[in-house]
C-alpha positions in Angstrom: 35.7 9.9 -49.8 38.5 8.6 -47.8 40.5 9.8 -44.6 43.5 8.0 -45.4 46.0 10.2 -46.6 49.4 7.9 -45.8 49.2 4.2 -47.0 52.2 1.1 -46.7 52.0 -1.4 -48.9 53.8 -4.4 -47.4 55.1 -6.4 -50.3 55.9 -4.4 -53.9 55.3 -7.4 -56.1 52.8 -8.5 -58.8 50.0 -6.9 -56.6 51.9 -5.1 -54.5 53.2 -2.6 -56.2 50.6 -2.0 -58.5 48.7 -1.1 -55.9 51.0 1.3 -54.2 51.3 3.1 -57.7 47.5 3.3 -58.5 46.8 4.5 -55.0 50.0 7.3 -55.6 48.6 8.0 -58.5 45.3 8.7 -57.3 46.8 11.2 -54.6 47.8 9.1 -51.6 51.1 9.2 -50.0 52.5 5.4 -50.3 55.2 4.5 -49.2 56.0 0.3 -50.2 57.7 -2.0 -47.9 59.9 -5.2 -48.8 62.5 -7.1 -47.8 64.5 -7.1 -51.3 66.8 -4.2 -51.3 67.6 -4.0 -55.2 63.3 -4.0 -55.3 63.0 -0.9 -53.4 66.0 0.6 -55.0 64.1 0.2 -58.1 61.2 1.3 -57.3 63.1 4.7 -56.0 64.6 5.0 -59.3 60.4 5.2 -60.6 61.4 1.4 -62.3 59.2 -1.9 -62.2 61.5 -4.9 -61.7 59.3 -6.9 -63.4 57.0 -7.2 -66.6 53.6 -5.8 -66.4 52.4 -3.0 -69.1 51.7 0.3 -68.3 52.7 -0.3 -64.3 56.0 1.3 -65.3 54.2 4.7 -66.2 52.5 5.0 -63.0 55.4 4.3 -60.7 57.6 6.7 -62.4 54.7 9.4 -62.2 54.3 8.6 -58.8 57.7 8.7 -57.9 58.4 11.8 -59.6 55.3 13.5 -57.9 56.6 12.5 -54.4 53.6 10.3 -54.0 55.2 7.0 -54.1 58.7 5.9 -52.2 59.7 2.5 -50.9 61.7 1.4 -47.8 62.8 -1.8 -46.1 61.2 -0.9 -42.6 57.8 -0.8 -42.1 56.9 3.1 -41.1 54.1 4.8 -39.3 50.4 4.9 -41.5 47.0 5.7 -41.4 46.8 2.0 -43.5 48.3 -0.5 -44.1 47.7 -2.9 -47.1 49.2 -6.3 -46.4 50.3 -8.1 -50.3 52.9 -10.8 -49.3 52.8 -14.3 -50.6 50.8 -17.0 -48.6 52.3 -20.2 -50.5 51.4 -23.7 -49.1 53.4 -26.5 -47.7 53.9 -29.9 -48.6 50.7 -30.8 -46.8 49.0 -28.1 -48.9 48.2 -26.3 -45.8 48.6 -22.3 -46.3 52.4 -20.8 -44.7 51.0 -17.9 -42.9 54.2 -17.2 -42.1 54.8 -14.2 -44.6 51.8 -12.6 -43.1 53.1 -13.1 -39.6 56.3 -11.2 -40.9 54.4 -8.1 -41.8 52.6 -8.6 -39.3 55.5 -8.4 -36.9 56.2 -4.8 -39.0 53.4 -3.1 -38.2 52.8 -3.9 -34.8 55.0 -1.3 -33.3 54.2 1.5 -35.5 50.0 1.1 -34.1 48.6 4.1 -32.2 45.2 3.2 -32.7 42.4 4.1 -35.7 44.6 2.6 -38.5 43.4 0.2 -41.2 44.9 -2.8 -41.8 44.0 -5.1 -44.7 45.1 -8.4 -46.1 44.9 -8.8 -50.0 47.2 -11.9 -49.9 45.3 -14.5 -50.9 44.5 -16.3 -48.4 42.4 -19.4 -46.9 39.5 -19.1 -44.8 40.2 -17.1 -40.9 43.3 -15.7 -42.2 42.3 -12.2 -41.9 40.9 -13.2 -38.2 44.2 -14.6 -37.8 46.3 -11.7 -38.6 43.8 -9.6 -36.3 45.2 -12.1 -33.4 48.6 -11.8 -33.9 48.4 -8.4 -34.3 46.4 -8.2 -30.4 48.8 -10.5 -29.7 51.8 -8.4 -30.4 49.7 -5.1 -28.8 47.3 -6.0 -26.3 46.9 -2.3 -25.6 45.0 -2.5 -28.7 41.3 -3.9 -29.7 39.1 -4.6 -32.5 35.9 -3.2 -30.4 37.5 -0.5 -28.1 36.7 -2.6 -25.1 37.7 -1.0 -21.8 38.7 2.3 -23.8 41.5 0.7 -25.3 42.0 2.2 -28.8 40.6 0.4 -32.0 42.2 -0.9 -35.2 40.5 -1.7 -38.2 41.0 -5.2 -40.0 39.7 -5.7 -43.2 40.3 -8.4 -46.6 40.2 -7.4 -50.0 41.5 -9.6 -52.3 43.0 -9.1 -55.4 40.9 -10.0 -58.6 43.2 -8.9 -61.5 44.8 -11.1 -64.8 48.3 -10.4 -65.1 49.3 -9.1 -68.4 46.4 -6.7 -67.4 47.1 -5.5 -63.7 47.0 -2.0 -64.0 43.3 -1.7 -66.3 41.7 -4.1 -64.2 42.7 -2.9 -60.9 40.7 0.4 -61.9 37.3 -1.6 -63.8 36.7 -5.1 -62.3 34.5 -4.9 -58.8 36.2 -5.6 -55.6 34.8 -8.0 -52.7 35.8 -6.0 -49.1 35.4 -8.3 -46.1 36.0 -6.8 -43.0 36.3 -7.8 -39.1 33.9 -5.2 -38.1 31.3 -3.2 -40.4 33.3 -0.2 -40.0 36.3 -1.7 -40.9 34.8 -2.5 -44.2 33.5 0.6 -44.9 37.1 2.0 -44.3 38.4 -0.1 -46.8 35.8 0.7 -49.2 36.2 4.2 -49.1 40.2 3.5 -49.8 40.0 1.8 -52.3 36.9 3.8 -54.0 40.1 6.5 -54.6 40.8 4.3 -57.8 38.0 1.3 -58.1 35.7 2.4 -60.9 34.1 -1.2 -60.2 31.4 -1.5 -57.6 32.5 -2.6 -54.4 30.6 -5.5 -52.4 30.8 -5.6 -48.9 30.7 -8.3 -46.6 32.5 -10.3 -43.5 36.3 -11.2 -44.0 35.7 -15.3 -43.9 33.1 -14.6 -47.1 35.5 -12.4 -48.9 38.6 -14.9 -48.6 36.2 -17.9 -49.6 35.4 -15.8 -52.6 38.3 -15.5 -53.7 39.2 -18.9 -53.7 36.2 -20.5 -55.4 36.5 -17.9 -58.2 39.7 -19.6 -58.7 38.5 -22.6 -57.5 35.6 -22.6 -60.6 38.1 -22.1 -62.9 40.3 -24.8 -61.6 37.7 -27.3 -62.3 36.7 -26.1 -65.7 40.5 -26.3 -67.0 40.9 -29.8 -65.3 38.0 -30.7 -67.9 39.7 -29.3 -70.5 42.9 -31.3 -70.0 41.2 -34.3 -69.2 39.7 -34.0 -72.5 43.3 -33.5 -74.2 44.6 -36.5 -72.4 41.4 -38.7 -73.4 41.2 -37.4 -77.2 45.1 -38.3 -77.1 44.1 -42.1 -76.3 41.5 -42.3 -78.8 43.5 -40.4 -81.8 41.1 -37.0 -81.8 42.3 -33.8 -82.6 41.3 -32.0 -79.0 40.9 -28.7 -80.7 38.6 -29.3 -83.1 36.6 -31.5 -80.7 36.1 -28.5 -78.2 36.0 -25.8 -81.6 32.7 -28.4 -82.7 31.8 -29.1 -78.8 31.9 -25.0 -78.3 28.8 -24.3 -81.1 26.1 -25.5 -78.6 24.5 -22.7 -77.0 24.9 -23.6 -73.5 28.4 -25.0 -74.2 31.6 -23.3 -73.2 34.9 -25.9 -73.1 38.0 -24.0 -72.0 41.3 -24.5 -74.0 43.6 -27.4 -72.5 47.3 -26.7 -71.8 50.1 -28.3 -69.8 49.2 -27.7 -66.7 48.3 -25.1 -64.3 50.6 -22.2 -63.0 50.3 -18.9 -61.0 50.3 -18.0 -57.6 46.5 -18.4 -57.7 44.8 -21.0 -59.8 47.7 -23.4 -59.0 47.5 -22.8 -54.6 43.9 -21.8 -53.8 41.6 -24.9 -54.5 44.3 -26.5 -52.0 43.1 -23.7 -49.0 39.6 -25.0 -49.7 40.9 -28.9 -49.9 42.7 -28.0 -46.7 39.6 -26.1 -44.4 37.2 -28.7 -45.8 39.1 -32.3 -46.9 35.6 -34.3 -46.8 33.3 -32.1 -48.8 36.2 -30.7 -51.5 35.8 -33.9 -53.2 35.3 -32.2 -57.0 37.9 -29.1 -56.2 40.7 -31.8 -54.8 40.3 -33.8 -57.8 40.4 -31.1 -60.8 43.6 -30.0 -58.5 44.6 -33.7 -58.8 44.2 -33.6 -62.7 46.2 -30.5 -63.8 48.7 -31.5 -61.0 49.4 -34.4 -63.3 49.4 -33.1 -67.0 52.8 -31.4 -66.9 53.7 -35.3 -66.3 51.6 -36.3 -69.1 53.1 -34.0 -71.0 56.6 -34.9 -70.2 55.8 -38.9 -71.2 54.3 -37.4 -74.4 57.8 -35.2 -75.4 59.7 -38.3 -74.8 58.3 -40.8 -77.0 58.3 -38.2 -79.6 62.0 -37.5 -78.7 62.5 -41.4 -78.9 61.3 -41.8 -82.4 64.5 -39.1 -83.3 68.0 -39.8 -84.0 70.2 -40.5 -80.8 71.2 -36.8 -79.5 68.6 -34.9 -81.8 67.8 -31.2 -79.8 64.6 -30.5 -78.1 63.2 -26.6 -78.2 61.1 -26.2 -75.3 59.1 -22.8 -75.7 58.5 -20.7 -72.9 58.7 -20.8 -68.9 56.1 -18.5 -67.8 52.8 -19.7 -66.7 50.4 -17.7 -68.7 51.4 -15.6 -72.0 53.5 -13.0 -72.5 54.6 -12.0 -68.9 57.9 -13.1 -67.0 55.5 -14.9 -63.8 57.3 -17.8 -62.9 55.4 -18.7 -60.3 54.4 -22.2 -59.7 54.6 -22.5 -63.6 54.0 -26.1 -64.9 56.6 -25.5 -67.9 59.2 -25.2 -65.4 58.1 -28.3 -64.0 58.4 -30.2 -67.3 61.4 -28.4 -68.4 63.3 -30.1 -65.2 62.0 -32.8 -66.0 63.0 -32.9 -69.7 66.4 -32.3 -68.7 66.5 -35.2 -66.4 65.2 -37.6 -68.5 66.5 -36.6 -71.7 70.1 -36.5 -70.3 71.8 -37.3 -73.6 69.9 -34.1 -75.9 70.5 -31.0 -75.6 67.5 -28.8 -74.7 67.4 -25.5 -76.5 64.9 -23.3 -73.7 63.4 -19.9 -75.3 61.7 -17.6 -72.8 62.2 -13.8 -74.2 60.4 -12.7 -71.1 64.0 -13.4 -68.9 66.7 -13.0 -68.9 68.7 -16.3 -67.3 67.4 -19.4 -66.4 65.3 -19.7 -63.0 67.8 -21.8 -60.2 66.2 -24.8 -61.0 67.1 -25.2 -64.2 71.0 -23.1 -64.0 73.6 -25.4 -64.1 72.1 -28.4 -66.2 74.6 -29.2 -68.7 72.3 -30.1 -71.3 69.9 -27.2 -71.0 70.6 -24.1 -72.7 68.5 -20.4 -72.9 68.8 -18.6 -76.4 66.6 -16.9 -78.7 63.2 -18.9 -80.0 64.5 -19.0 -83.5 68.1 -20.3 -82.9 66.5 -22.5 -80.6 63.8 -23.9 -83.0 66.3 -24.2 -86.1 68.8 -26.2 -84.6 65.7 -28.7 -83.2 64.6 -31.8 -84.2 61.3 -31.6 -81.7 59.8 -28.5 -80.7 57.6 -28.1 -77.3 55.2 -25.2 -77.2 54.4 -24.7 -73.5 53.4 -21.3 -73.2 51.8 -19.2 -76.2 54.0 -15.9 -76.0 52.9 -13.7 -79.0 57.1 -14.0 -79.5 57.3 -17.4 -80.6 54.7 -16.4 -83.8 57.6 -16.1 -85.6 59.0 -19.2 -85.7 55.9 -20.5 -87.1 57.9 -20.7 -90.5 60.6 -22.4 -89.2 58.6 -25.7 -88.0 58.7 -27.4 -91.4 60.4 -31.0 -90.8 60.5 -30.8 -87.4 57.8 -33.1 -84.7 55.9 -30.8 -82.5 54.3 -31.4 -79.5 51.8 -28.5 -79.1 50.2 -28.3 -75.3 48.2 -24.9 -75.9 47.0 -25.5 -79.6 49.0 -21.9 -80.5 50.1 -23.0 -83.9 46.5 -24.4 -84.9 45.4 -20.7 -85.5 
């Protein structure tokens, strides 16, 4: 049973603010934190300003219960959970900088005994990092009460959930709590015990951020051997789905599905936070990062030689943005890649883009004259090529609409 009766939640995005609402839900006071006005305006009004099922039930219940508001300025708590993003650079190191920033938030509201924990993922002696800055910022305060100066508590827990299923598997999948001291990890247990149903495995904070990395990490390498395989069975003139469907009937044998690359604010950034704290010994993880780095290119030379073989000016459908199925997650989303790409390369066709999951066209991609949002339909009847990048349950029904036109299929969706 926990203590904590007042949380913040820095950050009310994909993990944020699911958080904030399960932890309302469950009877803490939350109140959320970000820097985006019209975000916490929504929130206030018990809305989700993005697309992730069943989140929208708990934020209005928990708004409407008084258990959940959300502010720009970080306030006073017994804890705080830190969700911001922790992108890299172009050297692939990790930009701290976002945790610095809530950092920077928190610091004056400290009176000693609060919990502080980074879910961010993050690379290795981030959470030790945060700690510093934090001392650094208050060095009335300790980790270890040294001198009789009061404590705080720093702990990571890192997120674990699919998106698409945020809200179920923040409540059944286990959760790894690393923390600075053993009874900072026992604090975060106990908070998030309120709505974990999973069991919760403790351990230090520099395991518990590596874990999170290789899971990702694992399957990073797995899905660079599935596009490997699609760019290899391309060469030699073999169907790659039914090579993995026949591959897949050995006992012991379990291909993933290839795609067009590699998107998310996980799958996509981690492996490059191991490659980063280890560059000698991340040979295998640096180059399955290497290999689904490249396919959206692969992809791209693929679309165009089709696209070549058509009539001078024929239209190009491109199918979804997103970088998994049936969400609006742009983030780091290889289809975006090869959509800009497309557009640059394929400067005299028009390319019809169908995302039903948003609403305009992310910056990149606004102001292209030859690039175009509209429905999936409209887009695929007025096509001469059609480019599945992401398999939306939406775009089923344009399944009858293919007939005469070349398709270029990255995620096998219309094979089933």
């Amino acid at each position: 049973m926990t203590s904590i009766e007042t949380a913040a939640v820095i950050g009310l995005g994909y993990i944020g603010l699911p958080t904030a609402a399960i932890l309302a839900t469950n009877g803490i006071n939350v109140i959320g934190v970000d820097v985006n006005q019209s975000t916490v305006d929504a929130v206030n009004r018990g809305e989700v300003p993005f697309v992730e099922p069943d989140l929208g039930v708990h934020v209005a219940g928990a708004v409407s219960q008084g258990h959940l508001k959300a502010t720009q300025d970080t306030p006073a708590a017994q804890a705080y959970i830190v969700a911001v993003p922790t992108p890299f650079r172009d050297d692939r190191s990790a930009d701290l900088s976002f945790i610095e920033a809530a950092a920077r938030g928190i610091a004056p509201q400290l009176q000693g005994g609060e919990l502080i924990i980074l879910e961010s993922t993050s690379p290795p002696r981030a959470t030790r990092h945060l700690a510093e800055y934090l001392l650094d910022l208050r060095p009335d305060l300790s980790l270890d009460g040294a001198g009789g100066s009061p404590v705080i508590h720093v702990a990571h827990c890192p997120e674990r959930v699919l998106p698409g299923r945020v809200m179920i598997e923040l409540v059944t999948n286990d959760r790894i709590v690393g923390g600075l001291t053993p009874e900072a990890a026992s604090l975060a247990r106990d908070l998030y015990a309120v709505f974990c149903k999973g069991e919760i495995l403790m351990t230090d904070d520099v395991t518990a951020e590596m874990a999170k990395l290789v899971e990702n990490s694992y399957r990073d390498v797995n899905i660079a051997f599935a596009n490997e395989l699609s760019v290899i069975s391309s060469k030699l003139d073999i169907d790659v789905w039914e090579l993995i469907r026949l591959a897949n009937h050995h006992p012991r044998v379990n291909i993933l599905n290839p795609g067009p690359g590699v998107g998310g604010h996980c799958i996509a950034v981690d492996p490059w936070f191991i490659v980063s704290a280890a560059p000698t010994e991340s040979r295998l993880i640096k180059t399955a990062r290497e290999v689904n780095d490249a396919k959206p290119g692969w992809v791209v030379s693929e679309v165009v030689a089709v696209v070549e073989s058509l009539v001078h000016g024929a239209e190009v459908a491109v199918l979804g943005l997103a970088f998994k199925a049936n969400i609006d997650d742009l983030r780091e989303s290889p289809a975006i890649e090869i959509a800009v790409d497309l557009a640059s390369k394929l400067t005299g066709n028009k390319i019809n883009i169908a995302e039903p999951h948003v609403r305009e066209l992310p910056s990149r991609l606004q102001g292209l004259e030859n690039v175009e949002l509209m429905d999936p339909i409209a887009a695929v009847r007025r096509s001469a090529a059609v480019v599945l990048l992401v398999d939306h349950e939406a775009f089923r029904d344009v399944a009858v609409h293919l007939d005469g036109k070349l398709l270029v299929d990255t995620r096998g969706f219309f094979k089933g």
